[in-house]
Residue, then its C-alpha position, 0 to 999 in steps of 0.5 A: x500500500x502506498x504510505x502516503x495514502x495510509x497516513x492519508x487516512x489515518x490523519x483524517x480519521x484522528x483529525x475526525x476523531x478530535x473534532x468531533x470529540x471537541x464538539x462534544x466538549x461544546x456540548x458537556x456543560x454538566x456532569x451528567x454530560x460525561x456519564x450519560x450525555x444527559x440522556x438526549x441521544x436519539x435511538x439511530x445515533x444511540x444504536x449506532x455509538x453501542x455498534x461502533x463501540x462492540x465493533x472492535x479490532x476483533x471483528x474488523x480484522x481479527x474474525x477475518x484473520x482467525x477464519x482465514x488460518x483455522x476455517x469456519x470455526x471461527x464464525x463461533x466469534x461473531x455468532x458469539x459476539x451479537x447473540x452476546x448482546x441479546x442474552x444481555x437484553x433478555x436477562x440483565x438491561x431492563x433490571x440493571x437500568x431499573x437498578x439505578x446503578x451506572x456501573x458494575x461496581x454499582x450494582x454489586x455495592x447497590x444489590x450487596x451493600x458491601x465496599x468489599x465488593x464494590x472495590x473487587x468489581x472496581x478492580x475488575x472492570x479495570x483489569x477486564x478493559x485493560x485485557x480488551x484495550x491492549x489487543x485494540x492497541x496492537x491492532x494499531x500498532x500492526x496496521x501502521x507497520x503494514x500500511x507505512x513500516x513504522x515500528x509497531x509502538x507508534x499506531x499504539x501510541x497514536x491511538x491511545x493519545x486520540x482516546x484519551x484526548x476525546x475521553x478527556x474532553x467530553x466525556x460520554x457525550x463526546x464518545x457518543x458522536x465519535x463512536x456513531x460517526x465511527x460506525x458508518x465509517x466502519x461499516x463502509x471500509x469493510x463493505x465497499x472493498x468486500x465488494x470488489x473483492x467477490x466481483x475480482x473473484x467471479x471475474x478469475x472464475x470463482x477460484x474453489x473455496x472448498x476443494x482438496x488442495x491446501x492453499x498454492x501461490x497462483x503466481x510469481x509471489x514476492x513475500x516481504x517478511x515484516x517480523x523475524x518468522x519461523x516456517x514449515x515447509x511440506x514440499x521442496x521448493x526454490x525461491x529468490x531471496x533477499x536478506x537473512x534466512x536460516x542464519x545466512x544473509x543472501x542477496x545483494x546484502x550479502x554479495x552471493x551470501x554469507x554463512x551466518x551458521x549452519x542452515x537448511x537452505x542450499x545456496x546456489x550461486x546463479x543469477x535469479x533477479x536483481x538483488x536477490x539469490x536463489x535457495x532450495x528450500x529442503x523439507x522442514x522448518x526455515x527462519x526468516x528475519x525481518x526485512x527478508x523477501x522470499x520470492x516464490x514461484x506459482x503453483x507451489x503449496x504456501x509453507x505456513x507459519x509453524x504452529x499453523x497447519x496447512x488444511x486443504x479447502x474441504x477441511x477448512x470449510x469443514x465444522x469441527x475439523x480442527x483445521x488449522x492445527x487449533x486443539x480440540x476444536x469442540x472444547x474450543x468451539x463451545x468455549x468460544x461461544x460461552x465467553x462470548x455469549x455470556x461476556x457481552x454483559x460483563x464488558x464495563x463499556x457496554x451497560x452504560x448505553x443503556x442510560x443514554x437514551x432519553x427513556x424506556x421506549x427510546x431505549x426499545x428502539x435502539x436495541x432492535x436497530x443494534x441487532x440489525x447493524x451488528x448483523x449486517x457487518x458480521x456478515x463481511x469480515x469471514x469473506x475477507x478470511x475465505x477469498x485471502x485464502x485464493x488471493x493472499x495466502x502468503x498471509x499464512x507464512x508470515x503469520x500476519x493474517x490479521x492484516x488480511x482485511x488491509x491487504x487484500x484490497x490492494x492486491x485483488x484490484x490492483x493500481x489507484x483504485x486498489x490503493x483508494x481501497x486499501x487507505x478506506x479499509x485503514x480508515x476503518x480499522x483505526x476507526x474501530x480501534x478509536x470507538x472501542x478503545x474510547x468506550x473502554x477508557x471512559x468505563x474505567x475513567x468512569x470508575x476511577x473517578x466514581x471511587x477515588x476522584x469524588x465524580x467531579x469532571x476534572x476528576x473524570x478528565x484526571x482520570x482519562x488518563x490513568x486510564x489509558x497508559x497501563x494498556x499503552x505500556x502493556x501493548x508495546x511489551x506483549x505480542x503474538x497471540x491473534x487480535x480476535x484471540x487476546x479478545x476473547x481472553x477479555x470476554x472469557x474473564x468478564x464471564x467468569x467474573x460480573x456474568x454470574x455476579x448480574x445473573x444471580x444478583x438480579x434473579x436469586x434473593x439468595x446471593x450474599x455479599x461473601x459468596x458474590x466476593x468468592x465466586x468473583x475471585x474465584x471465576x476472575x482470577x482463574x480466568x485471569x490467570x490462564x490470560x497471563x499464561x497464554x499471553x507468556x507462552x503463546x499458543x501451544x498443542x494438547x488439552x493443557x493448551x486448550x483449556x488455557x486458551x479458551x478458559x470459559x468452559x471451565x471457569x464459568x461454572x466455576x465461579x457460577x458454583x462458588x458464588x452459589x455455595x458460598x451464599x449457601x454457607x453464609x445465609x445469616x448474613x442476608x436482610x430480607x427487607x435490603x433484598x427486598x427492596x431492592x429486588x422490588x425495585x429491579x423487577x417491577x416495571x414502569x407501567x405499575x409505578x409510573x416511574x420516569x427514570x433514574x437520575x441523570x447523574x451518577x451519584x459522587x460516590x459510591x452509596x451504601x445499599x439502598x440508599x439511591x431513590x427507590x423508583x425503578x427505571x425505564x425498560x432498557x429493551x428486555x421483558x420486565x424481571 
């Protein structure tokens, strides 16, 4: 892609971001302005800020990524990622907002009347953005190494500082605008290309998705390796290279190639393009390093990253049939569709919508408009993974299928017009990671400022900040586990951590504050703990592996069976009248007690149990309790 353009592109969705951010200062006169907006946010714009702000790096590059090395598996992501917002509706929104609290550590001091609880949730909804906001950062940090070749810590250090500029300034006002212009914006980056792309692939003769062969260079291919990369090769081959491969630098850096010890690779003295030397590539696995550039001949097998495994199309589009070399692809599969369905509703950026529209008939509206806006984009980022396979398998050696949704426009329509392509799908992508990042930072600025900072907005602005630099700092020190990957770690600990704490606070009068404080720890940080594990190790093989990798299978019940138990064994410490009170309030729906809304500003500091107006709120868009 030509960098002039990509830069192109990101200046004006950061230019875009500011402005619009600063317009929203304008707007936010009151406090109320950066918790809630004031509550006059219309059902479209509403519905598309809570869409532009789900849409994250892992549905715009990553569910593309993970379809186009492991096959159609993966589609458990976004089935996952919108059936998750409805299992949030049905059993959660209209209780919860009737609740009055604003935040999950709200709710569990408010249903609890425990600070202990109050501060693990605070701590929590910290560690839960911070797990999603570090992928979104990295998402940065590889578009703009794709796009320009800057080094990966600048795209997260240019996102972050765009995000706590447009927190900072209006709070959720501010990152309503944003989030909804940043939707359409989104929403047209991935559809226009995916256009073109099905049209290039009818015009070649609709090359076979699901036919025998694993995926082949259909022609002369160049691949530019951007980062240091191990590889499998199944069958020999002899390519040009230029740079370091298997210890020897070749080309014209090396003259006719010098040992840099002992390789594979049997280096042949003889003319095969400018620059360049060509190498037999015998049997087994290679290294590249950074800078390289192998050119491979057409018709021969792609050799993939190791780790990844080559699949033939009828494996890949296959359920369950562990292409790509993914573990035990049911445990798996299953996993990843509990973290997501039940994660949605413990992600802190997410609940917080509900107090944005202006009452329970808006707030109905606005959920049936998500619903059709999430899935009309989950419809395009699998047929990115499906033609990358045909048209840029190179993707799969260098282990960057992540970047699939960039590249793919460029290569497939070629000239201008493929680079116009490509700058609009940068737009998008640095689109996705503002409004998600965005959504995250306010949620926690949100909390920090609630707790510590006595809710002012100088504190709230104070708080922005704080917000954003542990995942700054954390993304520039970790790397390698896919975008849609790290994401699920994320889900998977929110739905061992507030799933069962929402679930059982809202729908059972037995929940104590010490059996919701053990179940929380016990369901967070073992969760928690399998995130740290995965992020050191990388991915591996075996069930030891899988289990840690996707982690919802078995910490979920966990936490949902310590939290039971442990209210079971400490029933003495339950007020029937506080439960009642506030189950009552949670429960009885506006029609009965002519209620018109909670507050519109979050109280200054966190409250002990019931002490907030006891008059329910309007319908977040599920059937009343």
């Amino acid at each position: 892609m030509n960098p002039t353009l990509g830069l192109v592109a990101l200046a004006a969705v950061l230019v875009a971001t500011v402005a619009v951010g600063v317009y929203g200062l304008r707007l936010s006169r009151a406090t109320s302005d950066f918790y809630v907006a004031s509550r006059e946010v219309s059902p479209l714009w509403n519905a598309s800020a809570i869409s532009g702000e789900y849409l994250s790096a892992a549905s715009f590059l990553g569910v593309a990524g993970l379809v186009m090395a492991y096959g159609v598996d993966m589609l458990a992501y976004p089935v996952g990622y919108a059936a998750g917002y409805l299992v949030l509706l049905l059993l959660v929104a209209a209780p919860l907002r009737r609740s009055g609290a604003y935040t999950l550590p709200d709710f569990a001091e408010e249903r609890l009347g425990s600070t202990a609880v109050r501060r693990v949730a605070s701590v929590l909804v910290a560690v839960i953005a911070w797990l999603y906001l570090v992928p979104q950062l990295q998402g940065a940090g590889l578009t703009l190494q794709t796009v320009t070749g800057t080094p990966r810590w600048a795209g997260a250090v240019v996102v972050a500082g765009a995000v706590v500029v447009v927190s900072a300034a209006g709070g959720m006002r501010s990152v309503t605008l944003v989030q909804g212009l940043h939707f359409w914006l989104k929403l047209i980056a991935i559809a226009v290309p995916a256009l073109f792309l099905v049209m290039a692939w009818r015009t070649a003769g609709s090359p076979a998705l699901t036919g025998p062969d694993v995926p082949h260079f259909r022609h002369t291919t160049v691949v530019r390796i951007q980062d240091p990369v191990r590889f499998d090769v199944r069958a020999p081959v002899t390519v040009a290279v230029s740079g370091g491969l298997d210890g020897r630098t070749y080309g014209t850096a090396a003259g006719i190639g010098s040992d840099g010890g002992a390789g594979k690779a049997a280096h042949r003295n003889t003319g095969a393009g400018e620059g360049t030397s060509p190498v037999r590539l015998a049997v087994g696995e290679h290294s590249a390093a950074a800078g390289a550039r192998l050119t491979f001949p057409g018709g021969v097998p792609v050799p993939h990253q190791v780790g990844l495994k080559p699949a033939t199309g009828a494996d890949w589009a296959r359920p369950l049939s562990g292409a790509g070399g993914r573990a035990h692809p049911l445990y798996a599969v299953y996993s990843i569709l509990l973290a997501t369905f039940l994660g949605t509703m413990g992600l802190p950026h997410v609940l917080v919508r509900f107090y944005t529209n202006p009452d329970g008939r808006a707030a109905r509206r606005t959920t049936l408009l998500v619903l059709v806006l999430l899935s009309v984009f989950y419809l395009l980022p699998p047929v990115y993974g499906a033609l990358g396979r045909v048209f840029a398998p190179q993707l799969l050696l260098t282990g960057q299928t992540d970047t699939a949704v960039l590249v793919l426009p460029q290569i497939v329509q070629g000239g201008e017009a493929g680079r116009l392509l490509a700058a609009l799908a940068t737009a998008g992508a640095f689109a996705a990671f503002v409004s998600t990042a965005s959504g995250l930072t306010v949620s926690v600025a949100a909390v920090v400022s609630q707790d510590l900072l006595r809710g002012s907005a100088r504190g709230f602005r104070w708080a922005s900040l704080v917000a954003g630099v542990p995942p700054l700092v954390m993304a520039t020190m970790t790397t390698g586990l896919p975008v849609a990957d790290a994401i699920g770690l994320a889900f998977a600990v929110a739905a061992s951590s507030f799933c069962p704490l929402l679930v059982l606070g809202i729908w059972w009068r037995g929940l104590t504050d010490r059996g919701a404080l053990a179940g929380l720890v016990a369901g967070g940080g073992l969760a928690a703990v399998a995130v740290v594990v995965t992020s050191v190790r990388g991915p591996g093989h075996g069930w030891a592996a899988a289990l840690l990798e996707e982690p919802a299978a078995w910490t979920v019940p966990v936490a949902f069976a310590v939290m039971v138990a442990g209210s079971l064994f400490t029933r003495g410490r339950l007020s029937p009248a506080a439960v009642d009170r506030v189950m009552l309030r949670m429960h009885l729906p506006e029609e009965v007690t002519g209620a018109e809304g909670p507050p519109a500003v979050p109280p200054q500091q966190g409250p002990p149990a019931g002490s907030r107006a006891d008059v329910p709120a309007p319908d977040a868009g599920a059937p009343p309790g």
